[in-house]
Structure formats: C-alpha cells, structure tokens
Backbone bond lengths (Angstrom), bond angles and torsions (degrees), N, CA, C in turn:
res aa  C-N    CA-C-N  psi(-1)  N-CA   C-N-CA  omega(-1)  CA-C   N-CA-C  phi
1 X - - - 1.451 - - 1.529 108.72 -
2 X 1.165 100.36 136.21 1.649 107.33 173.14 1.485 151.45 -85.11
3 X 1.676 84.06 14.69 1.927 113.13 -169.74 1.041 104.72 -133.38
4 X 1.710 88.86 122.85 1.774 101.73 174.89 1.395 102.82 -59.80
5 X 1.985 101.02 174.77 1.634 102.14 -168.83 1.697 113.73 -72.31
6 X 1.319 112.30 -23.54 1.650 113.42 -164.93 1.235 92.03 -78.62
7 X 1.753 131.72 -27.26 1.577 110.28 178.61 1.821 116.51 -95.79
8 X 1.341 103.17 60.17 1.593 108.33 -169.73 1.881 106.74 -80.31
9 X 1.665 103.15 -39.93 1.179 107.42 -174.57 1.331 118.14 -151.28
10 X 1.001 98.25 170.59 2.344 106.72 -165.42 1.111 109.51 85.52
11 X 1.636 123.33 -173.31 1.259 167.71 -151.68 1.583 119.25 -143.30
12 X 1.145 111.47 111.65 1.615 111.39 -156.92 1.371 91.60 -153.57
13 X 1.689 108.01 125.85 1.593 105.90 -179.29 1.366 108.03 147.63
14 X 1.752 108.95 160.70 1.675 96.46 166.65 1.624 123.98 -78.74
15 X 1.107 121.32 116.29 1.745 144.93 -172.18 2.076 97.61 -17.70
16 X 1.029 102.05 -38.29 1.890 102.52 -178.34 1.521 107.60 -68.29
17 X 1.475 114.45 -42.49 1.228 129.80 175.81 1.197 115.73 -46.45
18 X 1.815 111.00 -84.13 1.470 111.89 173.29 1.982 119.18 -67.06
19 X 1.009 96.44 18.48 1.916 100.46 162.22 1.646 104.04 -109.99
20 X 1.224 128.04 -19.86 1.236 135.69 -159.18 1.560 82.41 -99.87
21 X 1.170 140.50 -46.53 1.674 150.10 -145.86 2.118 79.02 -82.55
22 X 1.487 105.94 -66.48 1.164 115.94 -166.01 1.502 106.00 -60.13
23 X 0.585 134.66 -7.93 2.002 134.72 -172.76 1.927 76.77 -110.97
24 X 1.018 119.22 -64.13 1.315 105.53 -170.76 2.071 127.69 -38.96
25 X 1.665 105.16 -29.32 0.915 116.15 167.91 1.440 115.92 -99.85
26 X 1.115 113.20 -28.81 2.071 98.09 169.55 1.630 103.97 -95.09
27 X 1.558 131.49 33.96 1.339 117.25 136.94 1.812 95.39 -94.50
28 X 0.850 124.96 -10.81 1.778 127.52 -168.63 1.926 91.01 -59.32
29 X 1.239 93.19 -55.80 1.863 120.82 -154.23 1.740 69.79 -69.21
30 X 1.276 144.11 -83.97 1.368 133.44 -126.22 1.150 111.72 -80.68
31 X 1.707 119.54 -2.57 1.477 139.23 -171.77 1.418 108.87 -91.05
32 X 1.203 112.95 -38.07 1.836 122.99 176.81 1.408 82.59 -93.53
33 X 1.170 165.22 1.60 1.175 136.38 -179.89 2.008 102.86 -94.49
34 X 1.354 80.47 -44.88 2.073 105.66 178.59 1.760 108.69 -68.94
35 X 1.801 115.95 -11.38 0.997 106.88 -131.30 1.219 137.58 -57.11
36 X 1.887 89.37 124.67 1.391 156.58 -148.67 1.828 101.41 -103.29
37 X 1.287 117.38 73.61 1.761 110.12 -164.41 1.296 86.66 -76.42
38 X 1.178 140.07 -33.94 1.736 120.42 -167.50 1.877 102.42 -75.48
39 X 1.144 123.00 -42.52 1.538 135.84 -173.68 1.524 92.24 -71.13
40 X 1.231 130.31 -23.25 1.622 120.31 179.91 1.452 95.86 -94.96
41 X 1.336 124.14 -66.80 1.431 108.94 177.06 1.212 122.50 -19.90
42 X 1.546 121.47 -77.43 1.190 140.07 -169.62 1.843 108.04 -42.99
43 X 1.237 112.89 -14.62 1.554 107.27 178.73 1.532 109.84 -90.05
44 X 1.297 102.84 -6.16 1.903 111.56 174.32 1.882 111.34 -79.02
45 X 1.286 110.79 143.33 1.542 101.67 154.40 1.532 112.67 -77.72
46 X 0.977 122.49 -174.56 1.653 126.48 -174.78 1.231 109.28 -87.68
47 X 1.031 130.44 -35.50 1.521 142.24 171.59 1.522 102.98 -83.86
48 X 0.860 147.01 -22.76 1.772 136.69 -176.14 1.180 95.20 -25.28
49 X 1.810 93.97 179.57 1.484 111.64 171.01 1.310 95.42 -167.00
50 X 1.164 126.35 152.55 1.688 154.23 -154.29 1.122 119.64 -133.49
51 X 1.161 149.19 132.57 1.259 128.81 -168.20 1.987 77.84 -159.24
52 X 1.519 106.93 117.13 1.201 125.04 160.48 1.230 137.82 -143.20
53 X 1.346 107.86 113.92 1.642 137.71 -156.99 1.151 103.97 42.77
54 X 1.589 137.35 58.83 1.230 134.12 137.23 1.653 97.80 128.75
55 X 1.424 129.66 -1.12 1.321 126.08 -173.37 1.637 110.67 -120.03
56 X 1.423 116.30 111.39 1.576 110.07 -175.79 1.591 100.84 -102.12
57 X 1.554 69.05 140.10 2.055 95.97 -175.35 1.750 114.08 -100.91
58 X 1.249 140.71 85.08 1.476 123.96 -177.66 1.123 135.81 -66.46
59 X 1.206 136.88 106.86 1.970 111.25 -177.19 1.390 105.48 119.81
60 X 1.360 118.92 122.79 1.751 107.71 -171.74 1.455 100.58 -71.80
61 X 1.738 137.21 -31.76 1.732 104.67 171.00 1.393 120.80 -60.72
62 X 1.336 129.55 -40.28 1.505 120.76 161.13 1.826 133.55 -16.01
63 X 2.019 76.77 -58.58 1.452 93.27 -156.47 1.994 97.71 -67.08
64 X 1.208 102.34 -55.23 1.850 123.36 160.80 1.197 96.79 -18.33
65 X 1.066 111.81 -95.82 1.818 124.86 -178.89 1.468 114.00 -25.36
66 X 1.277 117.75 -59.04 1.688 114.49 159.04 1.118 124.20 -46.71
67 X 1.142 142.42 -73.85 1.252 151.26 170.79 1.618 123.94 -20.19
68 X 2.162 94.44 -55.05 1.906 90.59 157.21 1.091 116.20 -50.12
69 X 1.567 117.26 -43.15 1.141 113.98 -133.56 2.051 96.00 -81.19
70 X 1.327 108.29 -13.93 1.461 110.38 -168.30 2.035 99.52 -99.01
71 X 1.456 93.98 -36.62 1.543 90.12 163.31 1.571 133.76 -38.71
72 X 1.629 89.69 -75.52 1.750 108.38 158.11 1.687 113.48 -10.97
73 X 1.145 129.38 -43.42 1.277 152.02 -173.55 1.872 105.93 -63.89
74 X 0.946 115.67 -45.04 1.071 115.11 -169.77 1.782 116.62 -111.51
75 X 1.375 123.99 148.67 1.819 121.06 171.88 1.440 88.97 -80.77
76 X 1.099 127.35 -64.04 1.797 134.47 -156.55 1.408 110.97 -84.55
77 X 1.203 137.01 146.89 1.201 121.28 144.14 1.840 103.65 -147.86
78 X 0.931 94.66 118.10 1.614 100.04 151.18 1.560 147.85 -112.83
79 X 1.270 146.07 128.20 1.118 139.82 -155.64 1.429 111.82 -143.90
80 X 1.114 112.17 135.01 1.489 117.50 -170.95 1.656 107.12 -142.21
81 X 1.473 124.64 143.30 1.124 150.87 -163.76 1.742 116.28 -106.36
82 X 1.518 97.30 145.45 1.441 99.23 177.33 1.404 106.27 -159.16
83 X 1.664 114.86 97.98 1.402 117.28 -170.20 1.483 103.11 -59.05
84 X 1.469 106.74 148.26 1.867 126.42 176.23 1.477 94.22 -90.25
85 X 1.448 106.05 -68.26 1.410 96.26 -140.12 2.218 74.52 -174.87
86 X 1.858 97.02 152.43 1.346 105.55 -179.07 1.521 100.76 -153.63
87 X 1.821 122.55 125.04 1.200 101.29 177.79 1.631 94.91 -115.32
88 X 1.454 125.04 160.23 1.169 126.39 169.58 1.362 111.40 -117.78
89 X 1.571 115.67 145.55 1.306 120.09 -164.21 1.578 120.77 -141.67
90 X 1.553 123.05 35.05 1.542 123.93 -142.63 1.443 112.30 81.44
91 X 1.405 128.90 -135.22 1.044 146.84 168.71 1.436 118.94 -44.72
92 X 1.055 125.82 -22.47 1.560 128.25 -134.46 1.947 75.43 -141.10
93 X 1.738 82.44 162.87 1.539 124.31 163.89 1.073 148.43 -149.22
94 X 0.899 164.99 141.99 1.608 158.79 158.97 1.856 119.88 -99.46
95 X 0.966 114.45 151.65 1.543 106.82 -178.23 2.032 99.92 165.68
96 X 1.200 88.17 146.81 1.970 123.88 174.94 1.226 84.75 -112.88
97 X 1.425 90.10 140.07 1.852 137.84 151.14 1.672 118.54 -140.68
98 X 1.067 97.91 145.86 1.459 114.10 -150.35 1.884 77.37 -115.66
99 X 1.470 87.23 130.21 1.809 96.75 -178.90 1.597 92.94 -129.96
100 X 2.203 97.41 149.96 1.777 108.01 -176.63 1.508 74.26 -133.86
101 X 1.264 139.79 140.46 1.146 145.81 119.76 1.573 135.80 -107.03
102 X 1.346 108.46 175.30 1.492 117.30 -161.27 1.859 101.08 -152.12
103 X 1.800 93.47 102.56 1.457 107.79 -152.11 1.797 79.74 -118.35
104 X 1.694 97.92 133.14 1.802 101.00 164.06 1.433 97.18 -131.36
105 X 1.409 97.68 122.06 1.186 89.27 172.07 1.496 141.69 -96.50
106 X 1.208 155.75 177.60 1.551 149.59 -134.59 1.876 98.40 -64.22
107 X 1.448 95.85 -48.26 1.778 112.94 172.76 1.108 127.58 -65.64
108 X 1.569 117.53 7.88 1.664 125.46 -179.05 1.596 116.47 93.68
109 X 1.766 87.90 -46.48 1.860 85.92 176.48 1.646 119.00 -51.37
110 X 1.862 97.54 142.02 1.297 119.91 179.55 1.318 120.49 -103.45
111 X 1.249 130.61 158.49 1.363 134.26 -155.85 1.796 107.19 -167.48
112 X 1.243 124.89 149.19 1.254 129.69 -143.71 1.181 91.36 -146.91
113 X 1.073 160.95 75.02 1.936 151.43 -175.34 1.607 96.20 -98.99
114 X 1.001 97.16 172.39 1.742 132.97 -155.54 0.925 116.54 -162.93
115 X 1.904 118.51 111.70 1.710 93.48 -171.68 1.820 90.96 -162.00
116 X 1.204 107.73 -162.62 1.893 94.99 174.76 1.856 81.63 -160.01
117 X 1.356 92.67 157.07 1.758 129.37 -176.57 1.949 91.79 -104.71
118 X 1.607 98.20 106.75 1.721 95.25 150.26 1.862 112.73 -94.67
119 X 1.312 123.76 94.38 1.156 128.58 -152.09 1.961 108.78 -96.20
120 X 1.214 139.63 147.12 1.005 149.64 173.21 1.280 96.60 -126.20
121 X 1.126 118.14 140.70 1.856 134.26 -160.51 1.559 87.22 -147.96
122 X 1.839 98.30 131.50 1.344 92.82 155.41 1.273 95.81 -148.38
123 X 2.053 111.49 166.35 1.575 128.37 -170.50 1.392 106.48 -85.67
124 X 1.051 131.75 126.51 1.069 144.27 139.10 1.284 138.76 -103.07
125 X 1.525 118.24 119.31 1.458 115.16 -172.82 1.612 106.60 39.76
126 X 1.744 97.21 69.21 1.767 97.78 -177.10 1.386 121.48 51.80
127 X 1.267 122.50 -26.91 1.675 128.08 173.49 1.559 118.78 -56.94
128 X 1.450 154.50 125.38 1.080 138.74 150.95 1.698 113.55 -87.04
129 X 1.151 97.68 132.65 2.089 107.89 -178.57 1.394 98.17 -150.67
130 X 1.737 82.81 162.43 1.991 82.83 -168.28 1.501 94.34 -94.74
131 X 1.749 85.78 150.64 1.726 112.72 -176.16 1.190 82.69 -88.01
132 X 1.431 132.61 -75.27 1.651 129.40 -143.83 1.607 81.43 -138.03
133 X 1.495 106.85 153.41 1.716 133.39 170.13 1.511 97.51 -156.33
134 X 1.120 92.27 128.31 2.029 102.40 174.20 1.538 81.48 -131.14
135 X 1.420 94.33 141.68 1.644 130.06 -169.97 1.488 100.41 -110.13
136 X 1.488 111.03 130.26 1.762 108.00 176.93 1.577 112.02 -131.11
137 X 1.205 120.36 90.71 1.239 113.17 -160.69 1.861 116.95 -61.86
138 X 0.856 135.53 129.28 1.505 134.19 -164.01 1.333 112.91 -105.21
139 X 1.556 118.16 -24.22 1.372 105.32 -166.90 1.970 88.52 -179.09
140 X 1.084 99.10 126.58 1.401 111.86 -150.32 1.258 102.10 -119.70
C-alpha cells in the first residue's frame, strides 16, 4: 500500500484542489465507461506508473496501450467510483477510491470485481493527473 498511516482517512486540502482531484477521478469512471483511450490517457502524467495486480506499467503510452489492450477483452464495461479518502499537499496528493465494476466479456461471461486505487496525483501546469495508482483487486 502506498499511504502512510496518518493519511488512512478524510479530505484534507484547499476545497478547488480536492474538487479538481474529484472531477479528476469521475472523468477516469466516464472514460472507461465512453471508452475514450485519448480522454483516459490524457488523465495520466507522462511519467506515471500503474501497477495492476502485480504488473507495473511506466509512461502514460504504455499505460494507454494496456488498457486497450485489456479493454478489447470485454463488449460491456462498467465502472463506478467511491472516494476513500484525499490528502492535498502543494503540488502533490495522495488518495483511495473504492472501485465496483460490471465486466462482460466478448463470450457473454459476467464478472463483478471489487478493488480500491492507492492513488498519488500530481499538478501540472495547474492540471492534476495521476503520478502513480496501484490497483488491489479485493474480490473478483
């Protein structure tokens, strides 16, 4: 996990920030919903890194490129969000989201995952995008 213990829970920050953090993650949700690979890209910094269920991705074309490539996989996808907790720190952030999705895949089979985002957000040129997100799947 990627959060020290004092940032386990709440909202801490200036109010534009964590609304800017929060729009930053429900265009995430409306981008896999649209999926929108340039509108999902674009929420990465260039340097990010990804790390899901055990595989790290560097570089937002990498991370892009994965993502089709795991999309492709499925007719349906739905994904829905549930902020944990967001701290703001200058430039930088920390913050959990609690993810439910609803994955069909090309063969009909359905699938239900459960999982949470330990997320690091950082500003760029006024922009907030995620630096680092490690994915923990909880319930599959």
């Amino acid at each position: 996990m990627l959060l020290s213990e004092e940032l386990q829970s709440g909202f801490d920050g200036p109010a534009e920030d964590l609304a800017a953090i929060r729009a930053l993650n429900d265009s995430y949700a409306d981008a896999v919903f649209r999926r929108d690979a340039a509108d999902w890209g674009a929420l990465w910094a260039a340097d990010a890194s990804w790390s899901l269920m055990g595989m790290e991705v560097q570089g937002r074309d990498a991370i892009v490129q994965l993502w089709q490539q795991a999309m492709s996989r499925f007719a349906f996808v739905a994904f829905f969000i549930q902020p944990g907790f967001c701290r703001v720190s200058g430039s930088r952030a920390e913050g959990r989201l609690w993810t439910n999705e609803y994955l069909e895949a090309a063969d009909g089979t359905l699938s239900r995952p459960v999982g949470r985002y330990d997320d690091h957000y950082v500003r760029e040129a006024g922009v907030w995008r995620y630096g680092r997100r490690v994915f923990t799947l909880l319930k599959g």
